[in-house]
PyMOL Python script that loads the backbone (N, CA, C, O; Angstrom):
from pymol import cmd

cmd.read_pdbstr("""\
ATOM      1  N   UNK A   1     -41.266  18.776 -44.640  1.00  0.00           N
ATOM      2  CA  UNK A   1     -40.043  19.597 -44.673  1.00  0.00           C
ATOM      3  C   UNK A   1     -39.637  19.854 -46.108  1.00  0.00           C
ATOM      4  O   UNK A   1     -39.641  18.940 -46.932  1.00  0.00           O
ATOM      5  N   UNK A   2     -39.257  21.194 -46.436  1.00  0.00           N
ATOM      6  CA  UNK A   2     -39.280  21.093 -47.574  1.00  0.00           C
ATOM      7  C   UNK A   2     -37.395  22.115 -47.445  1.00  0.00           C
ATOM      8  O   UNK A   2     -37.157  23.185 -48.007  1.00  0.00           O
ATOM      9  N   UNK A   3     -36.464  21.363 -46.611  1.00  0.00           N
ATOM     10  CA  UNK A   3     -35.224  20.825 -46.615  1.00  0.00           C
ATOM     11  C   UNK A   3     -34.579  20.430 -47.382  1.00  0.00           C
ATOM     12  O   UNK A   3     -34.733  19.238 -47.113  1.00  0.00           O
ATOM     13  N   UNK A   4     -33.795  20.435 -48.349  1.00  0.00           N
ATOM     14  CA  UNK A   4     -33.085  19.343 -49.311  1.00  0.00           C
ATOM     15  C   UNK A   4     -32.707  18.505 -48.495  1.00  0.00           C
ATOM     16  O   UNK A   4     -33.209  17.388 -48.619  1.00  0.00           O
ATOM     17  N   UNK A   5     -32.039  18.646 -47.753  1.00  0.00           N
ATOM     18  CA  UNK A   5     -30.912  17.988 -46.416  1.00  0.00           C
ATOM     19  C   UNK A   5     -31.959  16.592 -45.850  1.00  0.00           C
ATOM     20  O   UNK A   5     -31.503  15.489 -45.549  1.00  0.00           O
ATOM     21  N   UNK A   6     -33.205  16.917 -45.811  1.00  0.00           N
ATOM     22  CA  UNK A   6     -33.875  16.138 -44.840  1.00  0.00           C
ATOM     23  C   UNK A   6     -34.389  14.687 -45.250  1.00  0.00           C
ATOM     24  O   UNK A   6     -35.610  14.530 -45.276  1.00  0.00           O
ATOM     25  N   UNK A   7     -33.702  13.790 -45.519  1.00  0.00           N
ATOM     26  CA  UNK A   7     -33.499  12.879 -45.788  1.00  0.00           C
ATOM     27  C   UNK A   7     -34.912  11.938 -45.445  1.00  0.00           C
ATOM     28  O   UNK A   7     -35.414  10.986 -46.042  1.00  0.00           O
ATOM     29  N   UNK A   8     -35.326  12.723 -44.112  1.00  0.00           N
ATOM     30  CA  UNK A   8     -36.350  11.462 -43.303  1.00  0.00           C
ATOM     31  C   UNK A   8     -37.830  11.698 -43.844  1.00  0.00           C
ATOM     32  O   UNK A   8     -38.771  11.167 -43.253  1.00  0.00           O
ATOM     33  N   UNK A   9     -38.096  12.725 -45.290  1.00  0.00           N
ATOM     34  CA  UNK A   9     -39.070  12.954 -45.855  1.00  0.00           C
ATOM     35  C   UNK A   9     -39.080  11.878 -46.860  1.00  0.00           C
ATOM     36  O   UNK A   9     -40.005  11.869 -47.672  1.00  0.00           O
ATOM     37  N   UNK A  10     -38.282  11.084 -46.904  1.00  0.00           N
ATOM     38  CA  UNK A  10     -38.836   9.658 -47.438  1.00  0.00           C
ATOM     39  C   UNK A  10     -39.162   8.854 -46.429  1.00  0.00           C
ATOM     40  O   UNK A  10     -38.649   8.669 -45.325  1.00  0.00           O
ATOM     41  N   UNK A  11     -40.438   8.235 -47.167  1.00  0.00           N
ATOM     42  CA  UNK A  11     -40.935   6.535 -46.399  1.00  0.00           C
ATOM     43  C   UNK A  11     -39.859   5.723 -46.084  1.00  0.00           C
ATOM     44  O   UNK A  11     -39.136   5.453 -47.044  1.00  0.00           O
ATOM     45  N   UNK A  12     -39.561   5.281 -45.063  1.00  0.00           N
ATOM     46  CA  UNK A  12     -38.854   4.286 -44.634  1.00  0.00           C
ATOM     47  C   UNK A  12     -37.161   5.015 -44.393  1.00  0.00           C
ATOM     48  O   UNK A  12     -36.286   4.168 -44.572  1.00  0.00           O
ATOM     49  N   UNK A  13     -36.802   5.958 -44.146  1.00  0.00           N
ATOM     50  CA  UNK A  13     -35.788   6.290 -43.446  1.00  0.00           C
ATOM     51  C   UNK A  13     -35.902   7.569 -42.496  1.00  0.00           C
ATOM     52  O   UNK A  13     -36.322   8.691 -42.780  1.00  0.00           O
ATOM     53  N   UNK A  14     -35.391   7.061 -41.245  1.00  0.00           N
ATOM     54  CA  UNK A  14     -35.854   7.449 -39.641  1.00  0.00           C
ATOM     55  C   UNK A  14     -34.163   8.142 -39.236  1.00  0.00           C
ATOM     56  O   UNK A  14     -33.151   7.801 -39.848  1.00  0.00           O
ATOM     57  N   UNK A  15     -34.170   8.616 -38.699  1.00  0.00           N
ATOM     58  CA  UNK A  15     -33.052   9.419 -38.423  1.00  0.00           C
ATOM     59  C   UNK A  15     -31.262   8.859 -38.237  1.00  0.00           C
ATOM     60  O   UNK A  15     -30.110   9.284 -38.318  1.00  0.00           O
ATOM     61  N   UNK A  16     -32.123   7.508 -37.911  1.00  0.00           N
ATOM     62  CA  UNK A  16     -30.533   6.687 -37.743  1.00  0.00           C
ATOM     63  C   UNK A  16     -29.952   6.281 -39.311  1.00  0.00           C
ATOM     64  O   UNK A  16     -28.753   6.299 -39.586  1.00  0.00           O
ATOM     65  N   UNK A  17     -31.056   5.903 -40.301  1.00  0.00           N
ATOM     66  CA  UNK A  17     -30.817   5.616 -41.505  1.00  0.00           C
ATOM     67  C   UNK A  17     -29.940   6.829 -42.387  1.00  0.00           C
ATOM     68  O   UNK A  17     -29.016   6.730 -43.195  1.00  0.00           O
ATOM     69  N   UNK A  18     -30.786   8.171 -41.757  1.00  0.00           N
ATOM     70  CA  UNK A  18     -30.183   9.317 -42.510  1.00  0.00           C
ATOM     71  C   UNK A  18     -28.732   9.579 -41.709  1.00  0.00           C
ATOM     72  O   UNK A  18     -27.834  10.099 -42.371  1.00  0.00           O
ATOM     73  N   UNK A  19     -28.564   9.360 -40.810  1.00  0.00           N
ATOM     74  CA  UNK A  19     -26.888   9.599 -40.208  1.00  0.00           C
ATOM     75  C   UNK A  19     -26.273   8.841 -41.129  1.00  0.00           C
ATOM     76  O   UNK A  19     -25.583   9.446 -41.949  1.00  0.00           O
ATOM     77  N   UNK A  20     -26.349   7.583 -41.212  1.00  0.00           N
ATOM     78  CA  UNK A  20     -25.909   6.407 -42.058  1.00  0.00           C
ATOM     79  C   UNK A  20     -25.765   7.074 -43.494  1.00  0.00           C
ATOM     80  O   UNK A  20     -24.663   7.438 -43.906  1.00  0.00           O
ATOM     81  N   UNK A  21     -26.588   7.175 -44.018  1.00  0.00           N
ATOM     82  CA  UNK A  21     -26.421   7.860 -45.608  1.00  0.00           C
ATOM     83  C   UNK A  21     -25.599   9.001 -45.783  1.00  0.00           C
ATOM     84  O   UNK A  21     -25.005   9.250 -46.832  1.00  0.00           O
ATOM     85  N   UNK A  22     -25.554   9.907 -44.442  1.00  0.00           N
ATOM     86  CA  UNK A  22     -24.883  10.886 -44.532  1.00  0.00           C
ATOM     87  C   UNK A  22     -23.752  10.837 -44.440  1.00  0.00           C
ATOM     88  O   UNK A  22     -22.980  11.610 -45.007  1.00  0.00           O
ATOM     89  N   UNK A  23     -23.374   9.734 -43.560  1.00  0.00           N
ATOM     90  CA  UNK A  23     -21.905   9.213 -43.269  1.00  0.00           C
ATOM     91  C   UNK A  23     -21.144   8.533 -44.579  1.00  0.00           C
ATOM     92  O   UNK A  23     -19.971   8.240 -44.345  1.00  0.00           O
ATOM     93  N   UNK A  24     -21.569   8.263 -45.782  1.00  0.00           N
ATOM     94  CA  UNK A  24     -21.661   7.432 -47.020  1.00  0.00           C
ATOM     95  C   UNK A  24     -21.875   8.577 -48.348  1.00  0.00           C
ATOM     96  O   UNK A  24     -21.936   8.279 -49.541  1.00  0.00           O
ATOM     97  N   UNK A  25     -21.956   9.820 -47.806  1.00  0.00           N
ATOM     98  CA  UNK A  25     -21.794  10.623 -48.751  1.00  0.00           C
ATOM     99  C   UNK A  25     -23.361  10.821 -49.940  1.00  0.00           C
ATOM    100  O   UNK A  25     -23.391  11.158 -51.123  1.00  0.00           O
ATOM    101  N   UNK A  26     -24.102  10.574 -49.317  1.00  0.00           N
ATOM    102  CA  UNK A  26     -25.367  10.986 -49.383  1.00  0.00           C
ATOM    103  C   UNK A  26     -26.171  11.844 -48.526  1.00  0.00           C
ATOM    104  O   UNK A  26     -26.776  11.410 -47.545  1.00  0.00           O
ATOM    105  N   UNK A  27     -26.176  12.786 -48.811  1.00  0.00           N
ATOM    106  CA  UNK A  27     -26.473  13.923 -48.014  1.00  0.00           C
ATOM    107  C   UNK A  27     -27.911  14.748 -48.402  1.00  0.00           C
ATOM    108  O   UNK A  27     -28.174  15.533 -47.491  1.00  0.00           O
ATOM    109  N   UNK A  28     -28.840  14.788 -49.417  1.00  0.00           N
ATOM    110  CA  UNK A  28     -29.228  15.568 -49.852  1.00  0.00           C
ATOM    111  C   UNK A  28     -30.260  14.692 -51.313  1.00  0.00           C
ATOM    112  O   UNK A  28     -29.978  13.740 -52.042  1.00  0.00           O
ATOM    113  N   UNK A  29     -31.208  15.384 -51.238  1.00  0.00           N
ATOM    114  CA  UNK A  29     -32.571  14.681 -52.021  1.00  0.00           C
ATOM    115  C   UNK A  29     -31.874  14.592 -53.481  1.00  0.00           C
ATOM    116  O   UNK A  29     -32.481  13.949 -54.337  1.00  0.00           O
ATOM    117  N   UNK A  30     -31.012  15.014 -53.717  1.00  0.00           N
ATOM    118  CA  UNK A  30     -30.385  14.934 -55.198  1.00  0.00           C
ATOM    119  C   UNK A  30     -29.652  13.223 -55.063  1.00  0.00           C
ATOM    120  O   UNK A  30     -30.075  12.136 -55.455  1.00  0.00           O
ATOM    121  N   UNK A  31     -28.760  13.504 -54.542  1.00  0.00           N
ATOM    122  CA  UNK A  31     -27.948  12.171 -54.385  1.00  0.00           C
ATOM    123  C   UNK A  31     -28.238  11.080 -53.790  1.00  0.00           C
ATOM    124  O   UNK A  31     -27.435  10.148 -53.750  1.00  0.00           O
ATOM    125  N   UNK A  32     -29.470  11.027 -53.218  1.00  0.00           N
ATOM    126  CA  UNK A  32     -30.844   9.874 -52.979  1.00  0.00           C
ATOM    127  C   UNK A  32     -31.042   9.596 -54.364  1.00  0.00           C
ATOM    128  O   UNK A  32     -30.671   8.505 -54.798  1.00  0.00           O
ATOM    129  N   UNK A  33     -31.593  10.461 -55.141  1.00  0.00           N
ATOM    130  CA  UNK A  33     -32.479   9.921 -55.876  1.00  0.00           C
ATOM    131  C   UNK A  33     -31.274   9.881 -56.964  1.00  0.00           C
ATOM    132  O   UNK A  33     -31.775  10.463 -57.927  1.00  0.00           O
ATOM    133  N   UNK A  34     -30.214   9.581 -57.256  1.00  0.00           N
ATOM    134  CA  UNK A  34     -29.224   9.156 -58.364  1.00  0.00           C
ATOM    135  C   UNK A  34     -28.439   7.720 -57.751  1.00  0.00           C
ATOM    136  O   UNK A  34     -27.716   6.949 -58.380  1.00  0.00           O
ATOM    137  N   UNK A  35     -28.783   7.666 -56.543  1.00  0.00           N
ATOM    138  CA  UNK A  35     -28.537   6.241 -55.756  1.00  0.00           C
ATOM    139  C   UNK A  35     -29.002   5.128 -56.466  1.00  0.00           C
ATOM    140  O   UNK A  35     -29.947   5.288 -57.239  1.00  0.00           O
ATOM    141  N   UNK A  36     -28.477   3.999 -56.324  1.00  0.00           N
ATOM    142  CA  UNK A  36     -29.113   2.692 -56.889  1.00  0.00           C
ATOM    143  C   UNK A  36     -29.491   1.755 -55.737  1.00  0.00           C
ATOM    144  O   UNK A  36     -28.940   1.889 -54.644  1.00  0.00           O
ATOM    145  N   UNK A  37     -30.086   1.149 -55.874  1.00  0.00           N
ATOM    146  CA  UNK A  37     -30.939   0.000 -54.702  1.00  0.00           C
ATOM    147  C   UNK A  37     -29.621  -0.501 -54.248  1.00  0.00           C
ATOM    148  O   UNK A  37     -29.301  -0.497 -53.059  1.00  0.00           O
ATOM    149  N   UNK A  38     -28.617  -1.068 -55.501  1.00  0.00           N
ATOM    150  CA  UNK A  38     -27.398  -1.870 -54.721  1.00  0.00           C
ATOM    151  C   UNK A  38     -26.915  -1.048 -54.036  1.00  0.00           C
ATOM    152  O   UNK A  38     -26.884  -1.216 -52.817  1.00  0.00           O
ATOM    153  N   UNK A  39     -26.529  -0.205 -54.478  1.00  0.00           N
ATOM    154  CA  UNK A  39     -25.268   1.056 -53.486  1.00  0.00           C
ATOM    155  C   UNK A  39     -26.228   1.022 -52.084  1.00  0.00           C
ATOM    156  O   UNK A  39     -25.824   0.406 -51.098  1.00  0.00           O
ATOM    157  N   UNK A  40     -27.557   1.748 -52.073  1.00  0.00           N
ATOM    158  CA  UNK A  40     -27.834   1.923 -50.603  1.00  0.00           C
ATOM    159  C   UNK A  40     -27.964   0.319 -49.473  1.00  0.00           C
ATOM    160  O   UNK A  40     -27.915   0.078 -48.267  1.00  0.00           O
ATOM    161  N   UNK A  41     -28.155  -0.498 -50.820  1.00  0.00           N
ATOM    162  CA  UNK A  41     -28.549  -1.845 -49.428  1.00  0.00           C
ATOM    163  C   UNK A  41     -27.085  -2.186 -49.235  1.00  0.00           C
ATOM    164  O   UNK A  41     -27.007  -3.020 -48.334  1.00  0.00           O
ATOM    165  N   UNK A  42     -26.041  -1.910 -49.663  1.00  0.00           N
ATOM    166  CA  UNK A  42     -24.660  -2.157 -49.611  1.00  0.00           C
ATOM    167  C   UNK A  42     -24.388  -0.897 -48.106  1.00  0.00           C
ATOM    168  O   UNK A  42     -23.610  -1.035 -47.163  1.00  0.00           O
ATOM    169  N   UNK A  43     -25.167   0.039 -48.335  1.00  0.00           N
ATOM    170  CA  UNK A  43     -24.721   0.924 -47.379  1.00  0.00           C
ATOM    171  C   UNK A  43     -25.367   0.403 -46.026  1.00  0.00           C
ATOM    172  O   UNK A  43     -24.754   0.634 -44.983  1.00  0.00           O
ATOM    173  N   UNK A  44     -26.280  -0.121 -45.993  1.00  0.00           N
ATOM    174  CA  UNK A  44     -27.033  -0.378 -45.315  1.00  0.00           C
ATOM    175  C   UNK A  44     -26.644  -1.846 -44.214  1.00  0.00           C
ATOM    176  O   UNK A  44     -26.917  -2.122 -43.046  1.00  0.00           O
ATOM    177  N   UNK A  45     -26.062  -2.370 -45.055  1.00  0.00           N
ATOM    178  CA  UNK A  45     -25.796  -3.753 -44.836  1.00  0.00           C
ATOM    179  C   UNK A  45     -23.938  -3.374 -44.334  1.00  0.00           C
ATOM    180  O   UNK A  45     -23.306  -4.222 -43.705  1.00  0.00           O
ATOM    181  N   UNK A  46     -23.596  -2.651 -44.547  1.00  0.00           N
ATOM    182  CA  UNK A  46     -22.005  -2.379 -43.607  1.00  0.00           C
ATOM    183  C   UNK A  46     -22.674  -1.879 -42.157  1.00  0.00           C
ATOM    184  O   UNK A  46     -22.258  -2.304 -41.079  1.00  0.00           O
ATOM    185  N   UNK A  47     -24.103  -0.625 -42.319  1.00  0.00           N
ATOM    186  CA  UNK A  47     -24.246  -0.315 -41.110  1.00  0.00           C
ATOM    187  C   UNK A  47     -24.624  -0.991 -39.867  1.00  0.00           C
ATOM    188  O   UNK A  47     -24.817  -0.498 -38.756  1.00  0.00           O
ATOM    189  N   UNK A  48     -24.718  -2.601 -40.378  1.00  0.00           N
ATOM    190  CA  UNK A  48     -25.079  -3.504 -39.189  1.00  0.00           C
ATOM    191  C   UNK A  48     -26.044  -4.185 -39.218  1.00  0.00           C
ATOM    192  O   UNK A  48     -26.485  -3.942 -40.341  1.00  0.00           O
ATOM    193  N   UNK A  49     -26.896  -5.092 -38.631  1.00  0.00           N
ATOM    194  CA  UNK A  49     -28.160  -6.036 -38.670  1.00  0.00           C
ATOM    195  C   UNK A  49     -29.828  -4.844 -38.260  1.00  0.00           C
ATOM    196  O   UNK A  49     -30.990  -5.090 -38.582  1.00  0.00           O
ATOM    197  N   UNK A  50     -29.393  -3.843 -37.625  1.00  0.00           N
ATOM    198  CA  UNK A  50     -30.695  -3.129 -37.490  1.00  0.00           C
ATOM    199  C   UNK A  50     -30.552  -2.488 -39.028  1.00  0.00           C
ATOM    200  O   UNK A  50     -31.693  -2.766 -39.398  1.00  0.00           O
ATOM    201  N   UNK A  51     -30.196  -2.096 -39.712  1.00  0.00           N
ATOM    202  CA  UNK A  51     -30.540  -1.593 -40.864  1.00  0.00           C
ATOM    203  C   UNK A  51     -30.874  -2.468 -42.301  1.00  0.00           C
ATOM    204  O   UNK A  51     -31.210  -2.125 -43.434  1.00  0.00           O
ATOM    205  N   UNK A  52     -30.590  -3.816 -41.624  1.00  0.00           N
ATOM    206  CA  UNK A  52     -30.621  -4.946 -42.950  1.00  0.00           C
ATOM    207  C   UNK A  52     -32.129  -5.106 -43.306  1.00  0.00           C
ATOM    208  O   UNK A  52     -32.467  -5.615 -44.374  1.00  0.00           O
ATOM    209  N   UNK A  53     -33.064  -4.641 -42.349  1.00  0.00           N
ATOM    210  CA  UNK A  53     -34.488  -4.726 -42.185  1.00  0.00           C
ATOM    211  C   UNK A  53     -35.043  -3.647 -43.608  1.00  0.00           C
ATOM    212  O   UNK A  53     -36.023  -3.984 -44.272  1.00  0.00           O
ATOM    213  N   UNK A  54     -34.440  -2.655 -43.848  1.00  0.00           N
ATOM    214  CA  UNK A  54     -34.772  -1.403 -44.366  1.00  0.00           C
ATOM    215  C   UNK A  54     -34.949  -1.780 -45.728  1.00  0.00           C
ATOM    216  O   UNK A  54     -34.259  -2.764 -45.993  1.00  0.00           O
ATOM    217  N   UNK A  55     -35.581  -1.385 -46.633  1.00  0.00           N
ATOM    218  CA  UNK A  55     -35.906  -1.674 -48.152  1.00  0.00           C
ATOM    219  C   UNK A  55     -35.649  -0.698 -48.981  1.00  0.00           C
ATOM    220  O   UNK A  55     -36.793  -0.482 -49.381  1.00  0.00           O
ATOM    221  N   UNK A  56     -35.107  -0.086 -49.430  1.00  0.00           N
ATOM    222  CA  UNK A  56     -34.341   1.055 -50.110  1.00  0.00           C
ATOM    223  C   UNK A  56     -35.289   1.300 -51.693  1.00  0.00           C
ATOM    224  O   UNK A  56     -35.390   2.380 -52.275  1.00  0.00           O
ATOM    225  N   UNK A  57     -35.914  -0.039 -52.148  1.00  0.00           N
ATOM    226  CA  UNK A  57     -36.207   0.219 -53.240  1.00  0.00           C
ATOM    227  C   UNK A  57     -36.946   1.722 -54.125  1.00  0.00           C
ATOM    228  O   UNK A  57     -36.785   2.393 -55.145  1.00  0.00           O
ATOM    229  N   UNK A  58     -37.421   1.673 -53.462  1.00  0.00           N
ATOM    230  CA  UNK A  58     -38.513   2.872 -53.472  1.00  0.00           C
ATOM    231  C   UNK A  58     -37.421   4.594 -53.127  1.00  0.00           C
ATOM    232  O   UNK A  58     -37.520   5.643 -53.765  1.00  0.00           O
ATOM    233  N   UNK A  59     -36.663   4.362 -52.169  1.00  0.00           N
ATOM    234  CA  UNK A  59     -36.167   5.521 -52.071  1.00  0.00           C
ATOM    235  C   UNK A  59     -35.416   6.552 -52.962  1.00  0.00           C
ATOM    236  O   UNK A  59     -35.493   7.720 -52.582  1.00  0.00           O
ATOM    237  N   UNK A  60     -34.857   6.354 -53.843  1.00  0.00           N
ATOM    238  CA  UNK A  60     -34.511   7.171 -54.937  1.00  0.00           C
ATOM    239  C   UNK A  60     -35.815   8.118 -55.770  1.00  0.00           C
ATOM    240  O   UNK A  60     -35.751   9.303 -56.099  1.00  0.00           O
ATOM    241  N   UNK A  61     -37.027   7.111 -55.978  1.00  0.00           N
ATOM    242  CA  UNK A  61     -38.118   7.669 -56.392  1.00  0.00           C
ATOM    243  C   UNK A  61     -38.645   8.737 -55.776  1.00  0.00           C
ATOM    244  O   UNK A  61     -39.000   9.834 -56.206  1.00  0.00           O
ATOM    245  N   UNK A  62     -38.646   8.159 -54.488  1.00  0.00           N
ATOM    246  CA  UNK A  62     -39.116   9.372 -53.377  1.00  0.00           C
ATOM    247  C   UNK A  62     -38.420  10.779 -53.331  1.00  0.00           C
ATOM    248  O   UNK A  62     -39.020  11.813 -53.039  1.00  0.00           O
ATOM    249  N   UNK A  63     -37.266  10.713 -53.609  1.00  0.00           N
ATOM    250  CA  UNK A  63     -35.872  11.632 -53.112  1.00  0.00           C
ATOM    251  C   UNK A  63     -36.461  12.468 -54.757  1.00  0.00           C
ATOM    252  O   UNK A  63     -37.248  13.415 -54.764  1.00  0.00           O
ATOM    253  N   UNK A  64     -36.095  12.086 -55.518  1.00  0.00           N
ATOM    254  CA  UNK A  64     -36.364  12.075 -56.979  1.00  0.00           C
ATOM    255  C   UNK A  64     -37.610  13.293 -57.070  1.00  0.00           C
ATOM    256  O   UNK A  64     -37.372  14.327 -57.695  1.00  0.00           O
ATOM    257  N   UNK A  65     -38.855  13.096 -56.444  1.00  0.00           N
ATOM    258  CA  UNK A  65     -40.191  13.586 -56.205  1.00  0.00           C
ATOM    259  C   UNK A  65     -40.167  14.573 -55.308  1.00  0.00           C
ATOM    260  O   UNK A  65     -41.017  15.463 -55.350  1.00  0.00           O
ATOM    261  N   UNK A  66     -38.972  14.546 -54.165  1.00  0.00           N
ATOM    262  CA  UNK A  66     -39.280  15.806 -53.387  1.00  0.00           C
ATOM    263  C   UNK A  66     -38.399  16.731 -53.676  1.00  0.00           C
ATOM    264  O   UNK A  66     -38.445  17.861 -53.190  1.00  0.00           O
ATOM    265  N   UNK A  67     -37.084  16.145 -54.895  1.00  0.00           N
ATOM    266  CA  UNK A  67     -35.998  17.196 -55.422  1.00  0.00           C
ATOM    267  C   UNK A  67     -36.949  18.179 -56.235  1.00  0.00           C
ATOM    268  O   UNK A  67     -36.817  19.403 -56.267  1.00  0.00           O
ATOM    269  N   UNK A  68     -37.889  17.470 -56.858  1.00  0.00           N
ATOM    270  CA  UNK A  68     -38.471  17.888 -58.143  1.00  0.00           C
ATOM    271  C   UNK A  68     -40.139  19.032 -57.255  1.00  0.00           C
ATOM    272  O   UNK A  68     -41.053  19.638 -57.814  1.00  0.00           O
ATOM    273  N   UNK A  69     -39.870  18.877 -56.016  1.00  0.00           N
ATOM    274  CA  UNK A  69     -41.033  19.402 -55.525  1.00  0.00           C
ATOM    275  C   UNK A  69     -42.357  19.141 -55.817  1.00  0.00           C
ATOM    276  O   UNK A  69     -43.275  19.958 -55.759  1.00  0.00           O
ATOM    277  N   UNK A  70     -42.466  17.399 -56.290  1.00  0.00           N
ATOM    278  CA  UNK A  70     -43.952  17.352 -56.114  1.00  0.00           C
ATOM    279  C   UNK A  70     -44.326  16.412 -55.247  1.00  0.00           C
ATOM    280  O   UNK A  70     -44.027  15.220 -55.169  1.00  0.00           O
ATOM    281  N   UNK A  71     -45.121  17.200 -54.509  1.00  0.00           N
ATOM    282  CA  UNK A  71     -44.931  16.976 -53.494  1.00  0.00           C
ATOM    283  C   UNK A  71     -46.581  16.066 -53.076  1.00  0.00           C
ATOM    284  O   UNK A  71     -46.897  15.254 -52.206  1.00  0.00           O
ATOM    285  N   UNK A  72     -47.376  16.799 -54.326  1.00  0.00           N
ATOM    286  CA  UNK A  72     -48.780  15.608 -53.992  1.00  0.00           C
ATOM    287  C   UNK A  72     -48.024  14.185 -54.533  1.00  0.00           C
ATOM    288  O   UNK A  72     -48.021  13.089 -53.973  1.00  0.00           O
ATOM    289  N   UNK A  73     -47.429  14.550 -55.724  1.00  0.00           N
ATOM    290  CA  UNK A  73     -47.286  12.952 -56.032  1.00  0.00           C
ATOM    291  C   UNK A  73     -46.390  12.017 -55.354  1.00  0.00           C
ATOM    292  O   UNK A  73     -46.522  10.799 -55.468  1.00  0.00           O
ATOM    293  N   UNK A  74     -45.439  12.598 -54.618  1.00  0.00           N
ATOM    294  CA  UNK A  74     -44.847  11.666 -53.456  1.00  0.00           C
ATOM    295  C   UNK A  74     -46.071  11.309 -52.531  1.00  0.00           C
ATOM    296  O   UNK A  74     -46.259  10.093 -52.493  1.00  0.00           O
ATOM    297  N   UNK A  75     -47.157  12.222 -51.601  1.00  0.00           N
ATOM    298  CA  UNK A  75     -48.009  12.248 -50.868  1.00  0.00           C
ATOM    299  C   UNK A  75     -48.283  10.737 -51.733  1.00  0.00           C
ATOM    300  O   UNK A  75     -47.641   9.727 -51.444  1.00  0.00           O
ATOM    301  N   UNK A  76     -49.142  10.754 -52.629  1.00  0.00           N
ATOM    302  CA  UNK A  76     -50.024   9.543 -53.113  1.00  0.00           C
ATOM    303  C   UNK A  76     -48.966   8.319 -53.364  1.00  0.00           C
ATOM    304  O   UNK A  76     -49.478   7.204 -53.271  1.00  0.00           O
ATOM    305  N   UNK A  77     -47.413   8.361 -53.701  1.00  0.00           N
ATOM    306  CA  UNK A  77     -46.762   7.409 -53.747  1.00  0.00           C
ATOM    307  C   UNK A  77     -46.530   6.320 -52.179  1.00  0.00           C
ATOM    308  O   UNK A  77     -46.287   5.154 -51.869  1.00  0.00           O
ATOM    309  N   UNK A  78     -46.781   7.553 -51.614  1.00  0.00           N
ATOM    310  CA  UNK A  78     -46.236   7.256 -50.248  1.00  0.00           C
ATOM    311  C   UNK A  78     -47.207   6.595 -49.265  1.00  0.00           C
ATOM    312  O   UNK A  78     -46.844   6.109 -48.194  1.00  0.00           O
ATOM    313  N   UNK A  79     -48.757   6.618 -49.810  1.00  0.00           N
ATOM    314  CA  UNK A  79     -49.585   6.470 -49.232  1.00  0.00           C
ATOM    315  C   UNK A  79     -49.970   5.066 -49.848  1.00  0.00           C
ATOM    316  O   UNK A  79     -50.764   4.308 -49.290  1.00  0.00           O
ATOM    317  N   UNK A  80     -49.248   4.741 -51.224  1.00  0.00           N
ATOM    318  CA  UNK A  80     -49.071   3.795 -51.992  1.00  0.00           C
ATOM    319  C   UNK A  80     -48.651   2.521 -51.330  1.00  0.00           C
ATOM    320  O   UNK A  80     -49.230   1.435 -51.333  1.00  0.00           O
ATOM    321  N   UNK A  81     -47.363   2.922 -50.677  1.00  0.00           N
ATOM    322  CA  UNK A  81     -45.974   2.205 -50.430  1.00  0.00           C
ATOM    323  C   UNK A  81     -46.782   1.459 -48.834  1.00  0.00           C
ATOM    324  O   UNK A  81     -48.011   1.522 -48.817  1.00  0.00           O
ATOM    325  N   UNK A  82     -46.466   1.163 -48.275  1.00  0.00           N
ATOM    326  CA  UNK A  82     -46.632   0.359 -46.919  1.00  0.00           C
ATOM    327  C   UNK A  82     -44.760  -0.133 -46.164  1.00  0.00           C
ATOM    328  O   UNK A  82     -43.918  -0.999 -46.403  1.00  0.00           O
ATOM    329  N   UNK A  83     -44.885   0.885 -45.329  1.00  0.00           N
ATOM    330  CA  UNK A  83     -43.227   0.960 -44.662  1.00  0.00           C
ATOM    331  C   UNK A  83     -42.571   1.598 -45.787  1.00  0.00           C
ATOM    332  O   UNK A  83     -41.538   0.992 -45.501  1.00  0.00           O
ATOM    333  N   UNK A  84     -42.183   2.367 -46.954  1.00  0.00           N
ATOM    334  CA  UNK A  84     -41.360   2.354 -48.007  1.00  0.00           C
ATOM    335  C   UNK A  84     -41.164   0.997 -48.806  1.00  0.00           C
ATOM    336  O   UNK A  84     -40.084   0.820 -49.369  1.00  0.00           O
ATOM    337  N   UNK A  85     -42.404  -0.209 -48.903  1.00  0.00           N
ATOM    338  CA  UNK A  85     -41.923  -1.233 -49.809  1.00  0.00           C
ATOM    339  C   UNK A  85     -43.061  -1.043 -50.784  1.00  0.00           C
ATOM    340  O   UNK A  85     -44.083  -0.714 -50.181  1.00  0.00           O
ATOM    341  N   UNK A  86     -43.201  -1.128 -51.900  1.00  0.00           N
ATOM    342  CA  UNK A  86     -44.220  -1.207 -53.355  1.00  0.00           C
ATOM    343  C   UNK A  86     -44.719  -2.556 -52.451  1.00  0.00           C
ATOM    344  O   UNK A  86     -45.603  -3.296 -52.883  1.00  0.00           O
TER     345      UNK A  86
END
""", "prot")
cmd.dss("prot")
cmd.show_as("cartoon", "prot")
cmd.util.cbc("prot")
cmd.orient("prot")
């Protein structure tokens, strides 16, 4: 998807994660990728015990790569990652 909006073009966030982010004022591959690991596992960790599982680290990079439209080098990051974790 080549969406700004579409949040679930990163590794490791599935549609419930992106309601969640969206609800938190992250909406959009820009403001992913200016996110910090604390802010999202903080977001993550109000949304309840199914989201405490989720690893955020990686996601700004990702967001970062598909703002910037490259889109092989997310492909190879992503193929990198295992679930969204390095």
């Amino acid at each position: 998807s080549t969406n700004p909006n579409d949040l679930k073009v990163v590794e490791g966030i599935g549609p419930k994660i992106e309601e969640l982010l969206k609800k938190n004022s992250i909406n959009n591959w820009s403001e992913l990728a200016k996110a910090d690991e604390t802010k999202l596992k903080n977001i993550l960790e109000k949304g309840g015990e199914n989201f405490k599982i989720a690893n955020p680290a990686s996601w700004p990079h990702q967001a970062s790569l598909a703002r910037d439209a490259k889109w092989s080098e997310l492909k190879k990051y992503q193929d990198f990652l295992t679930g969204g974790k390095e």
